[in-house]
N, CA, C and O of each residue as an XYZ file, in Angstrom:
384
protein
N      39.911     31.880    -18.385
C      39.396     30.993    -19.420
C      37.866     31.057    -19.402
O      37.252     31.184    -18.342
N      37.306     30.973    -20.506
C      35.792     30.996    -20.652
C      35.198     29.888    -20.373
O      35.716     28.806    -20.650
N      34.251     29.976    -19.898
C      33.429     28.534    -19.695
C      32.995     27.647    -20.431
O      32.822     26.511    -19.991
N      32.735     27.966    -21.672
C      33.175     27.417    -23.217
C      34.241     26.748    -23.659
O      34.112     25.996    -24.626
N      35.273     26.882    -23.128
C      36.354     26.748    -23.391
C      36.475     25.642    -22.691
O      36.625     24.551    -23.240
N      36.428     25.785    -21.502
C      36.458     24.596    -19.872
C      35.597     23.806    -20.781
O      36.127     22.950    -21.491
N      34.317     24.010    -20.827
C      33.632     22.909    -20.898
C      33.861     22.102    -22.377
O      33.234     21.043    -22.421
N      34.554     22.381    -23.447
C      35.018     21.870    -24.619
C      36.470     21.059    -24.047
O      36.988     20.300    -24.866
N      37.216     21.201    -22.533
C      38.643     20.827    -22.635
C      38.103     19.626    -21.932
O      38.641     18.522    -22.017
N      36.914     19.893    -21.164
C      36.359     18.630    -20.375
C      35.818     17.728    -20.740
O      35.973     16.653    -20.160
N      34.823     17.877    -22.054
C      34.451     16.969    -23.135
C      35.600     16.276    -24.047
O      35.549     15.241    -24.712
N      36.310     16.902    -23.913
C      37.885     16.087    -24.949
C      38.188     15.502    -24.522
O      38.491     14.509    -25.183
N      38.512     15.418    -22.618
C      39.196     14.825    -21.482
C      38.373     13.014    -21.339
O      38.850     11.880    -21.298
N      36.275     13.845    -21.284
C      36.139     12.809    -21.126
C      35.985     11.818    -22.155
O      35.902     10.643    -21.798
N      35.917     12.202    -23.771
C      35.766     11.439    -24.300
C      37.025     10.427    -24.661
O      36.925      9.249    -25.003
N      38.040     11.075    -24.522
C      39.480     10.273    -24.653
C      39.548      9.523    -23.554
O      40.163      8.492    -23.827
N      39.190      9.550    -22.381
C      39.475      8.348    -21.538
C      38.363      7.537    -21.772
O      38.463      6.333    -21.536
N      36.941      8.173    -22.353
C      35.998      6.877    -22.559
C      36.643      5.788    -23.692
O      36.253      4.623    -23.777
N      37.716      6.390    -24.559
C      38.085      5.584    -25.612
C      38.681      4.690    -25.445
O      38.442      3.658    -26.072
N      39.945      4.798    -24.284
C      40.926      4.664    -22.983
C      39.979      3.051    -22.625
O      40.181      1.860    -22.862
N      39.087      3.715    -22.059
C      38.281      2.454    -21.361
C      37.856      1.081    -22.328
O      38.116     -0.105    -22.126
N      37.137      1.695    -23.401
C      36.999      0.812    -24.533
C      37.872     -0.079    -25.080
O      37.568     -1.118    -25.666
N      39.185      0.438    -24.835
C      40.407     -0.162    -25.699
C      40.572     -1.145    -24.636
O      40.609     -2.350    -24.886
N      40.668     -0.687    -23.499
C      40.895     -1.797    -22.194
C      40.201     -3.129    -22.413
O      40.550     -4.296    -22.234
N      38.950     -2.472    -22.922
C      37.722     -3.616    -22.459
C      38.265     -4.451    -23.849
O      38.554     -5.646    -23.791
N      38.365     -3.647    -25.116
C      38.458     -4.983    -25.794
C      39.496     -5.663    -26.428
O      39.460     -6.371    -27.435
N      40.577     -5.303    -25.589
C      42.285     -6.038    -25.487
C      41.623     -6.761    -24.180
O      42.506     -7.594    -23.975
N      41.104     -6.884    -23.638
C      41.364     -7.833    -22.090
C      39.753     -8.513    -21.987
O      39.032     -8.635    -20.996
N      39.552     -8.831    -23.183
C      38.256     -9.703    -22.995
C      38.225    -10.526    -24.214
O      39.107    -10.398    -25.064
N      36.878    -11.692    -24.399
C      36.970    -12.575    -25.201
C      35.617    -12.964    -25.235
O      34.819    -12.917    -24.299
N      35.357    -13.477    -26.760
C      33.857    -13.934    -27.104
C      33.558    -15.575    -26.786
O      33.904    -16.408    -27.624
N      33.121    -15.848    -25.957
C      32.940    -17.589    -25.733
C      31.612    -17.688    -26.030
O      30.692    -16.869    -26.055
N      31.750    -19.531    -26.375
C      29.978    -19.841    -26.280
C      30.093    -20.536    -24.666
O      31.064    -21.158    -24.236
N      29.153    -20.315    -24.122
C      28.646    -20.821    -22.843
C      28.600    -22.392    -22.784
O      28.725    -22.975    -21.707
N      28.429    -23.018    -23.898
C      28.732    -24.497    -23.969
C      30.211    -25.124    -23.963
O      30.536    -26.311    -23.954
N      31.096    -23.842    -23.973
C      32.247    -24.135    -23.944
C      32.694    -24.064    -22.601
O      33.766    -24.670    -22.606
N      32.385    -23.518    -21.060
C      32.454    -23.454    -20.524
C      32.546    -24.656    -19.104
O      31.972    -25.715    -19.359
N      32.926    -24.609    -18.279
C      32.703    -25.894    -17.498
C      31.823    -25.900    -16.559
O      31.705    -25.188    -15.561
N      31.024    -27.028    -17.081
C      29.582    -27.140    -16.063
C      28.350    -26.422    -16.498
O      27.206    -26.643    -16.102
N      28.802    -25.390    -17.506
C      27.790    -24.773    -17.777
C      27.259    -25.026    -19.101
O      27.940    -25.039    -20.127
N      25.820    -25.258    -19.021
C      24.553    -24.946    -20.161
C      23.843    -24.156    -20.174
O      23.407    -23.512    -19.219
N      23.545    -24.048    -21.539
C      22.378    -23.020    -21.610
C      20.974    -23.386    -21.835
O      20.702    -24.037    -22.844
N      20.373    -23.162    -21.299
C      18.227    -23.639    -20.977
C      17.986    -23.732    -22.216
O      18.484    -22.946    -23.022
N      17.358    -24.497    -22.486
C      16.518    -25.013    -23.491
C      15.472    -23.593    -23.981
O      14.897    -23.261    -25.018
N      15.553    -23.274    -23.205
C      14.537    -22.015    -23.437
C      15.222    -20.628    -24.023
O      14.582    -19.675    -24.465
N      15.997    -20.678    -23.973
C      17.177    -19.212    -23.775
C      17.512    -19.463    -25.524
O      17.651    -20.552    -26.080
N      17.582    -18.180    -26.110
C      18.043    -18.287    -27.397
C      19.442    -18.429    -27.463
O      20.252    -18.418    -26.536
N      19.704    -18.621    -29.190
C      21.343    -18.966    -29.346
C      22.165    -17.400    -29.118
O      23.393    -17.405    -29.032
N      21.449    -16.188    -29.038
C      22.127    -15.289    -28.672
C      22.870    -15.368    -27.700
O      24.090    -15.220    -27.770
N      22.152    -15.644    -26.525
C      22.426    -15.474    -25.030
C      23.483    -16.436    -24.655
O      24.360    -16.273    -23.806
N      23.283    -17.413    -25.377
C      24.978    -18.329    -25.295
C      26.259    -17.596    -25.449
O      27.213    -18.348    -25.249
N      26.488    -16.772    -25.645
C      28.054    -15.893    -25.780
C      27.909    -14.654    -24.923
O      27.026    -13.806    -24.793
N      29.259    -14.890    -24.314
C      29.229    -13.943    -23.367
C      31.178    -13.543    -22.968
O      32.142    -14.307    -22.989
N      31.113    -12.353    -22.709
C      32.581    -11.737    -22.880
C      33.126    -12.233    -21.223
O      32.664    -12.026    -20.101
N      34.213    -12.904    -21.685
C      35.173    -13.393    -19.770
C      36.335    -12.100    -20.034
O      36.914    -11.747    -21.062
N      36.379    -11.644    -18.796
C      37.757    -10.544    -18.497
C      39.089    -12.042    -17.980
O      39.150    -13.126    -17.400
N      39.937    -11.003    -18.741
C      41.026    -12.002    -18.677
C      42.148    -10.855    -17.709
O      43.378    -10.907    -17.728
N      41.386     -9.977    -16.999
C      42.344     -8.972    -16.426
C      41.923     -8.854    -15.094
O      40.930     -8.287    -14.638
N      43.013     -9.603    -14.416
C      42.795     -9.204    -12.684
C      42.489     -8.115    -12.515
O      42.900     -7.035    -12.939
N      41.341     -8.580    -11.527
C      40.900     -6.805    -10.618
C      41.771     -5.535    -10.474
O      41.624     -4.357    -10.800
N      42.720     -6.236     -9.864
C      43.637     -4.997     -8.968
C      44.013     -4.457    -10.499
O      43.917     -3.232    -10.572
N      44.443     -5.144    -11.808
C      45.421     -4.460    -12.630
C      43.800     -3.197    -13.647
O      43.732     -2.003    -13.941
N      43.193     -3.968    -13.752
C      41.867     -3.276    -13.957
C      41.403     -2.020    -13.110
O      40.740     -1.087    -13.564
N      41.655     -2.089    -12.385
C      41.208     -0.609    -11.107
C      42.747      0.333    -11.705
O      42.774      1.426    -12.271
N      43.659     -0.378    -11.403
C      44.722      0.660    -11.635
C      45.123      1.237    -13.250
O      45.926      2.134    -13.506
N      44.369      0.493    -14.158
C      44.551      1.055    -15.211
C      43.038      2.117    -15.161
O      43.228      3.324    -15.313
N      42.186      1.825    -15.035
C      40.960      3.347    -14.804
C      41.299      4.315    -13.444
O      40.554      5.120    -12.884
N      42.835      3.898    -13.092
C      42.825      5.294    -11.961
C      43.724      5.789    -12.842
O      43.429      6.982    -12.902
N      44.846      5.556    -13.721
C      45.736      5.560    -14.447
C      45.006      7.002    -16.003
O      45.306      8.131    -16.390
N      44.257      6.212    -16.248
C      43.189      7.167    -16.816
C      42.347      8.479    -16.508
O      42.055      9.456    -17.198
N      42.037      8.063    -15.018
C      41.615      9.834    -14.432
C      42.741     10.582    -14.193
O      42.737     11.811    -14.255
N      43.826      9.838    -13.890
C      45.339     10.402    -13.761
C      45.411     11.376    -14.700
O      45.367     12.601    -14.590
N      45.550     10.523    -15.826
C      45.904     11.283    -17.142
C      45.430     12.306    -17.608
O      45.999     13.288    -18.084
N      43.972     12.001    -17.425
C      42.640     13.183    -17.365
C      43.355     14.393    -16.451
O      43.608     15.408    -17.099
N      43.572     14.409    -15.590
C      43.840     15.438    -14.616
C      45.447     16.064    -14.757
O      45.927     17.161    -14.471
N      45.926     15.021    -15.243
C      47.413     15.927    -15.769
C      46.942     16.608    -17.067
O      47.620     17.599    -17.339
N      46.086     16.369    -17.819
C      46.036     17.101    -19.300
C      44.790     18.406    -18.880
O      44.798     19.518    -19.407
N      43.903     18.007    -17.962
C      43.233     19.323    -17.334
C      44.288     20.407    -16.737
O      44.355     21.611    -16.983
N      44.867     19.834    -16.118
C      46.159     21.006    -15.303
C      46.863     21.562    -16.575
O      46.248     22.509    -17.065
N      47.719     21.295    -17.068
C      48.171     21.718    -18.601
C      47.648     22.122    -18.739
O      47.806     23.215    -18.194
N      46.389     22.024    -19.515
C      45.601     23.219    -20.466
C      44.965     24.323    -19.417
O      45.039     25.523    -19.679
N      44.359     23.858    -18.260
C      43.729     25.050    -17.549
C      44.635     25.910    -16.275
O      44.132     26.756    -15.535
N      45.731     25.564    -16.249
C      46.726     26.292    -15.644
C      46.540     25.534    -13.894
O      47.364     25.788    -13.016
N      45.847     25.007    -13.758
C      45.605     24.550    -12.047
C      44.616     23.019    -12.219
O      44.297     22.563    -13.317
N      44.340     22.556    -11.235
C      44.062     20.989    -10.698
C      42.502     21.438    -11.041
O      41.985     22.540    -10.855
N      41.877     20.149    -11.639
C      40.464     20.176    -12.170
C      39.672     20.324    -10.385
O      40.482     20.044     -9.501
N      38.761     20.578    -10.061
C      38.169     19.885     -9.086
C      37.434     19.073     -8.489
O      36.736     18.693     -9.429
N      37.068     18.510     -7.580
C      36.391     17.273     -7.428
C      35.282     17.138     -8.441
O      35.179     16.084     -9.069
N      34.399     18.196     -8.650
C      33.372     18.269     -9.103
C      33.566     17.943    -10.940
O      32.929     17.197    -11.683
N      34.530     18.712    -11.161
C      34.763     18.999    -12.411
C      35.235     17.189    -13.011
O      35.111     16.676    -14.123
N      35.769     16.652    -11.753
C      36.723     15.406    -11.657
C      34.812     14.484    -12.323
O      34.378     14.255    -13.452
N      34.498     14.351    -11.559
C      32.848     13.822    -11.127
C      32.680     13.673    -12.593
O      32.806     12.656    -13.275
N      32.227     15.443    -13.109
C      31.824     15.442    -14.366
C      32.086     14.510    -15.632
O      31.289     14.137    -16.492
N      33.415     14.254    -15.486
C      33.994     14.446    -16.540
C      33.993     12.306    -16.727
O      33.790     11.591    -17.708
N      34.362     11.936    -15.088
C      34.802     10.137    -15.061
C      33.904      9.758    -14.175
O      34.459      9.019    -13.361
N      32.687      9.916    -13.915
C      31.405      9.502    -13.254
C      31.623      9.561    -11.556
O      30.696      9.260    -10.804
C-alpha cells in the first residue's frame, strides 16, 4: 500500500472517531445557568456569558469505555483495510 493511501485511511479513521467523540459529548451533556445550580453564584463581575456551562451526565468509567470502544473500532477498520494491526505510533497519530 502507498503511503498516500495509509495516510488518507488514517485521516478517515481519525476523523470518524472525532465525530464518534462529538456525538458522545453532545448526547451526554446539558446547557445550565449557574444560578440554577446549588450554592452556586455567579460574581457580580463575570458576564451573563460565563453563567452557562455544560454538566456530563455520564459516569467516568462508562465515558473511558466508550473512547476505548472508539480506538477499538479505529483499529478494527485499520486492520480491514490495511491487511495487519495499525501500530502504536500510527495508533498515537491518528487518537492523540
Amino acid at each position: 500500500m502507498e503511503p498516500q493511501q495509509l495516510n488518507e485511511i488514517m485521516k478517515k479513521i481519525e476523523h470518524d472517531g472525532m465525530q464518534k467523540v462529538k456525538e458522545i459529548q453532545s448526547s451526554n451533556s446539558e446547557t445550565t445557568s449557574l444560578s440554577r445550580l446549588p450554592l452556586a453564584k455567579a460574581s457580580s463581575r463575570e458576564s451573563s456569558d460565563s453563567e452557562t456551562t455544560k454538566l456530563s451526565r455520564l459516569p467516568l468509567d462508562q465515558a473511558i469505555n466508550q473512547l476505548q470502544n472508539i480506538i477499538a473500532d479505529g483499529g478494527k477498520e485499520f486492520e480491514q483495510k490495511m491487511g495487519r494491526p495499525m501500530t502504536y505510533g500510527e495508533m498515537r497519530m491518528m487518537f492523540g
